[in-house]
N, C-alpha and C positions, 0 to 999 in steps of 0.2 A: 331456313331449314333447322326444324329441332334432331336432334340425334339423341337417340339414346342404344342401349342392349338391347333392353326388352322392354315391350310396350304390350301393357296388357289392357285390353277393351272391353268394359265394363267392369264397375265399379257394385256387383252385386257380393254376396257371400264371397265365391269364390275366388274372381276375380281378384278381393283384395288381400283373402289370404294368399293366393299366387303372389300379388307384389310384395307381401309382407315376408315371406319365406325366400324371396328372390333376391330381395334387399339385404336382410341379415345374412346370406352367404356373399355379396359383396358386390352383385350384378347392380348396375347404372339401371334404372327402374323407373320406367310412369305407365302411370296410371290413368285411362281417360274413362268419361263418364258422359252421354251425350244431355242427361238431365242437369238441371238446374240447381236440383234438390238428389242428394246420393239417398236412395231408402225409398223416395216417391216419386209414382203411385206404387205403392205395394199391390205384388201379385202372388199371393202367397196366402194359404192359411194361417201360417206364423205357427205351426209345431213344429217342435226341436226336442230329439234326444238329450237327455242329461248326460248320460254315457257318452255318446259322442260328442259333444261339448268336450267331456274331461279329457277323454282319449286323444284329443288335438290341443288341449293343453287352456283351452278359453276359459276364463275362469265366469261364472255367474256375476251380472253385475246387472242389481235390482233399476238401473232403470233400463234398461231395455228385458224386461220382465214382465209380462203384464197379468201372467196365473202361472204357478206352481200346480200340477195337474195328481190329481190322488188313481186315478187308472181313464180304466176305457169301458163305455158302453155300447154294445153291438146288439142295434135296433132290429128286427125282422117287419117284412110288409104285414103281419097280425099285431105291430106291437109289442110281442113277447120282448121281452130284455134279458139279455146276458153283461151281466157285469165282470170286470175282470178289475182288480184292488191292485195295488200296487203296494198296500200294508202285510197282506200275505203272500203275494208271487212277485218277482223281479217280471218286469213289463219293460223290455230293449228302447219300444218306441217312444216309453212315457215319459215326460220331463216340463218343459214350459212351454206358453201362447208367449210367443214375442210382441215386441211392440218395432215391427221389422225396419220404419223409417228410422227409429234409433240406435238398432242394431245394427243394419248395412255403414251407418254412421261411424259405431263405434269400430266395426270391422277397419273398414278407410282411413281412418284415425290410426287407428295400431298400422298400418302400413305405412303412411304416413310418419309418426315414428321412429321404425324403422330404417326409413331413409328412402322411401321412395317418394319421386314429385306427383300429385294430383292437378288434373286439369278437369275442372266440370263444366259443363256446356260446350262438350267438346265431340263432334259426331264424326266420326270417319264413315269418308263418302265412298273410297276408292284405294283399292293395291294397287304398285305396280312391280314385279318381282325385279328385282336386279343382283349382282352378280352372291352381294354379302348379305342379302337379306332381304326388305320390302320397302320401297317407300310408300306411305300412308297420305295421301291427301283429305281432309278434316276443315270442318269450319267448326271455330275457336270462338265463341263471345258474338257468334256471327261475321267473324273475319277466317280467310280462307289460310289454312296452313299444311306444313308438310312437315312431315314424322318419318325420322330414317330410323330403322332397328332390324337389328339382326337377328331376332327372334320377336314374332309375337305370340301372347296369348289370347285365345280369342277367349271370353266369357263375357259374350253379348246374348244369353238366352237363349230360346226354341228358336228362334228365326233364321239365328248364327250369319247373318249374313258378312259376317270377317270370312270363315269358313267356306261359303259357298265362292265368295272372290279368292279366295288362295286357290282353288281346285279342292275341294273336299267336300265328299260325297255324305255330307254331317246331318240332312237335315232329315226330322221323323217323317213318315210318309203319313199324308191325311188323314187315315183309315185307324192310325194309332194315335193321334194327340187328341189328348180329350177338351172339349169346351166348358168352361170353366169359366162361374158366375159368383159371385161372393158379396153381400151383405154384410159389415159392419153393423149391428141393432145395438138397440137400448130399449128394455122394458122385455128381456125375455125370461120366460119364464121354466127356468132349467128344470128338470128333474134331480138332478145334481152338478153343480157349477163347480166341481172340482174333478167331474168327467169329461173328458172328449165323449162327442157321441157320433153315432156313425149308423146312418139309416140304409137300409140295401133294399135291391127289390125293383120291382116298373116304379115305382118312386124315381130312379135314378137309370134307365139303361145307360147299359155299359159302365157304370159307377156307381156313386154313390153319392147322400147326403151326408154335410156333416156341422156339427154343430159345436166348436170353441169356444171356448168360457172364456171372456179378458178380466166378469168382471162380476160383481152380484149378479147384474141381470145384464152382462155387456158381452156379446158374443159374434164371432164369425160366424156365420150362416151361409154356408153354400154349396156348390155342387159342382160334380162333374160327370160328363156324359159322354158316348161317342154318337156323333152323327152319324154313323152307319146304322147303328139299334132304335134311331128315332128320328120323325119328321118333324118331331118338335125342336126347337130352341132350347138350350140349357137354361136359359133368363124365362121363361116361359113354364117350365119346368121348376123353378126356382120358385117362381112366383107362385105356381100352384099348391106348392108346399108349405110355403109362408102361410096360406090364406086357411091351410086345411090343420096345420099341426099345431097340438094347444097349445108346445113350447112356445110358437111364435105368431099365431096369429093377433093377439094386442101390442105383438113388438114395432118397432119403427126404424127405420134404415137413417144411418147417420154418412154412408160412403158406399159406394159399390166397386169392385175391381173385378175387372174380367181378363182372358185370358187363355192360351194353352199350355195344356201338361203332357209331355213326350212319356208314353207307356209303352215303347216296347223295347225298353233295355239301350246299353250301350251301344252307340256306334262302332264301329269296325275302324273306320276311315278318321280318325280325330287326332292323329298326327300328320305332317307332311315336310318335305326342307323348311326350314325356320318356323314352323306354327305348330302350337300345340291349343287343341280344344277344351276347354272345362266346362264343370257343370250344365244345366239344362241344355247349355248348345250340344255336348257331348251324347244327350241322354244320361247323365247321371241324376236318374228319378228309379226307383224303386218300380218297378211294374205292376208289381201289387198293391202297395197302398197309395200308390201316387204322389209320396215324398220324398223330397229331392233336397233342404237345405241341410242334411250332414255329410250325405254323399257328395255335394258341391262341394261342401267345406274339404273335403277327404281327397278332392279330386284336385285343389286348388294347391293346398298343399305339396303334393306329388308334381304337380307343373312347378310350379316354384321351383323344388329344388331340382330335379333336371333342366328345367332352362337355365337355372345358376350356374349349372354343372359343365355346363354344352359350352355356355361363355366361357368357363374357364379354360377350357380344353380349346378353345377356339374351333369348335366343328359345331354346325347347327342343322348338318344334316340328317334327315329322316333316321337314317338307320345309329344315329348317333341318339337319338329323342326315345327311341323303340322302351327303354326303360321306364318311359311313364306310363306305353301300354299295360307292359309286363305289372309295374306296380298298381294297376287301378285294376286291372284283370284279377287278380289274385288277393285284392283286401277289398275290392266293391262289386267287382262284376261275377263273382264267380259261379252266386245262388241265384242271378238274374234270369234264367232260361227256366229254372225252379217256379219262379215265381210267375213267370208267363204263362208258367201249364197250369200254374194253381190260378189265374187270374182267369185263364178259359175253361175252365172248369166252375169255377163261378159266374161266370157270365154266362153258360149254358143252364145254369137251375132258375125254377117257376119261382112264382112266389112261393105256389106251396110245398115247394120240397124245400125254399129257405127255412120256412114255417117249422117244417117237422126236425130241420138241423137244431134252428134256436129252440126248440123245445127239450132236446136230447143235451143241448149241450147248455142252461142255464140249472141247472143243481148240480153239474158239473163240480166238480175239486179239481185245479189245477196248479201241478206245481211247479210249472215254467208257462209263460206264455212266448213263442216263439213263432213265427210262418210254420216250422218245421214242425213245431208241436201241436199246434192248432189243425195243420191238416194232418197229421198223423193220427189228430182225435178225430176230424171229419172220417175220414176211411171205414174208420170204424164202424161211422154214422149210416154212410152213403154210398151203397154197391155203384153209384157213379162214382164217385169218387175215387173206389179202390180202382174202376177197368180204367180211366183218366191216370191219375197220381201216383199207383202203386208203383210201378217199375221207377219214377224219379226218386219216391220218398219211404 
C-alpha cells in the first residue's frame, strides 16, 4: 500500500501544475501518468497564450518552443482573409506553437522539483471510498498496486474516468465534444508561417479548420467538427481539405492525433469529499475557440492550492474544497455562457453570410482584438447578431 495526501491522475498541463503547487505548500504529493512517455501522443494543437504563461509565472523556455506567432488569420468559405498583427493590436490568444511532448515534460519536471514523486506507466483501474479518503487500485510497470490518499486530483482528460468512479457527474455530453483530427506536415505551403490561421464555414461544421506553423513549412493541420452538423467523419473531412487547399495539398503528414474537445463550458459537478477535477476532465476549454491548455494550467493551479489547503486544515470535505469552485468560476468560468451564445450564433450563419462578415471586417482597424470586441464589431455587421448577442454583449 503506497499512501500518500494527494494523488493527482494525470500527468498533462494541469495535472502537474496541480502537483507542483500542492507540493510547494508542503502536501505529501504523486503524481501518476498511465503513458510510458509523459507529453505522448499529443492531443492538442499546441497554441498557448503568452500572457497566460506569464500570469502563472512559466517562464518561455526555447525548447519546448516550436514558433513565436506574429497574429491570427481568419479564413472565410470565399477565401477572403482577415488578418489581425499582433505588431499593432495586443491579441490575448496570441503567443507560441509548442512542441507539447517537451512541455508536458518540462511541466512534470518542475513538479517533480518541487517535491512531488512521479510514477509513469501507472493506470488507475479502480476507487474505493473509505472513511479518510479513496483507495486507488492501479497497475504500476504492469504489476498491480494500491494508492491510499486523502484527496485526489483527477486530471485524466475528457473521458475523466477518476471522476465518473468517485460519483461525479463530470462528463461533456456527445452533442458538445467535438471530433478532432490533426496532421503534423512538412512541405506546407503557408500564406504566412508566422500566423495561426483558422478556416470557418461547411469546410468544418460545428468548427473549424486550423492551421499552426511549427516551422518554415512545418504545421499542425486540423480540425474539428460536431457530429451532430455532419454524417461525415472529422478525418474525412480533414482529408478533403488537405487535398482541396493550396496551403496543403503538396504537403505530407509526418503524425496524426485524434481526439475530443469538450465545448460546452465548465462542469457544475467537479468537486466532491476528497476530489477535486481539472482541466479537460473539468471542461476547462474555452467554448468558443476550443482551447483549453491556459485554462488547464489556471485550473490546476487553483486545485493545488486548495487541496494543500484542505490537508492542512485536515478536512477534505466537499464543502471544505467549494473554494476552488468559487476561484475557477470567477477568473475562468465566468465569460463561458458568453461564449456559448457567441459560438451558436456562429454556428447558425451560411457560408454566405460568413462571406459578407469577412468582407466588412478585413479593412477593418482594430484596436483591441478581444471575443468581446470582435463580437461587439460583428453586431454591427449582423442584424443576427444584434437579435442573438445583444442583450449578453
Amino acid at each position: 500500500m503506497i499512501e500518500t495526501d494527494i494523488l493527482v491522475v494525470g500527468a498533462g498541463p494541469s495535472g502537474s501544475l496541480a502537483a507542483k503547487e500542492a507540493a510547494l505548500k508542503g502536501a505529501n504529493v504523486l503524481l501518476i501518468d498511465r503513458k510510458s512517455e509523459i507529453g505522448s501522443p499529443k492531443r492538442c494543437a499546441e497554441g498557448v497564450s503568452k500572457e497566460g504563461l506569464k500570469e502563472l509565472g512559466i517562464k518561455p523556455d526555447p525548447r519546448w518552443i516550436a514558433r513565436e506567432l506574429d497574429g491570427v488569420r481568419l479564413v472565410a468559405p470565399d477565401n477572403t482573409n482577415v488578418f489581425l498583427d499582433t505588431s499593432t493590436i495586443p491579441i490575448p490568444e496570441a503567443g507560441y506553437i509548442l512542441e507539447r511532448k517537451v512541455f508536458d515534460k518540462h511541466m512534470a519536471m518542475d513538479a517533480a522539483r518541487a517535491g512531488a514523486e512521479i510514477m509513469i506507466k501507472t493506470n488507475a483501474k479502480s476507487l474505493k471510498r473509505i472513511d479518510d479518503g479513496f483507495i486507488v487500485e492501479a497497475d504500476h510497470m504492469g504489476e498491480p498496486i494500491e494508492i491510499k490518499a486523502k484527496i485526489i486530483i483527477a486530471a485524466d482528460g475528457p473521458e475523466s474516468r477518476i471522476g465518473r468512479m468517485a460519483g461525479l457527474k463530470c462528463n461533456t455530453p456527445a452533442e458538445h465534444m467535438e471530433s478532432c483530427v490533426q496532421f503534423e506536415m512538412a512541405g506546407v505551403d503557408m500564406v504566412n508561417n508566422q500566423d495561426i490561421s483558422l478556416f470557418f464555414g461547411s469546410v468544418a461544421p460545428g468548427g473549424y479548420v486550423w492551421i499552426f506553423p511549427k516551422g518554415d513549412d512545418i504545421a499542425n493541420v486540423g480540425i474539428g467538427v460536431l457530429k451532430s452538423k455532419t454524417d461525415k467523419s472529422a478525418y474525412d473531412h480533414l482529408v478533403d481539405f488537405i487535398k482541396t487547399c493550396p496551403e496543403t495539398k503538396n504537403a505530407q503528414p509526418v503524425e496524426i492525433n485524434v481526439g475530443g474537445d469538450p465545448v460546452d463550458g465548465l462542469m457544475s459537478d467537479r468537486i466532491g469529499d476528497n476530489i477535486l477535477v481539472v482541466g479537460d476532465a473539468a471542461g476547462f476549454v474555452n467554448p468558443l475557440t476550443g482551447g483549453g491548455i491556459n485554462s488547464a494550467l489556471e485550473s490546476g493551479v487553483y486545485a493545488g492550492i486548495v487541496a494543500a489547503q484542505a490537508i492542512e486544515d485536515e478536512n477534505y470535505s466537499k464543502r471544505n474544497l467549494k473554494e476552488y469552485v468559487k476561484l475557477t468560476d470567477e477568473h475562468i468560468g465566468k465569460n463561458y455562457k458568453k461564449y456559448n451564445a457567441a459560438k451558436a450564433y456562429l454556428l447558425s450563419l451560411s457560408d454566405e453570410e460568413l462571406n459578407e462578415i469577412a468582407a466588412a471586417f478585413k479593412d477593418e482597424e482594430f484596436s483591441e482584438v478581444t471575443p468581446r470586441s470582435l463580437i461587439k464589431r460583428l453586431i454591427k455587421v449582423s442584424p443576427k447578431a444584434l437579435l442573438k448577442l445583444g442583450k449578453l454583449f
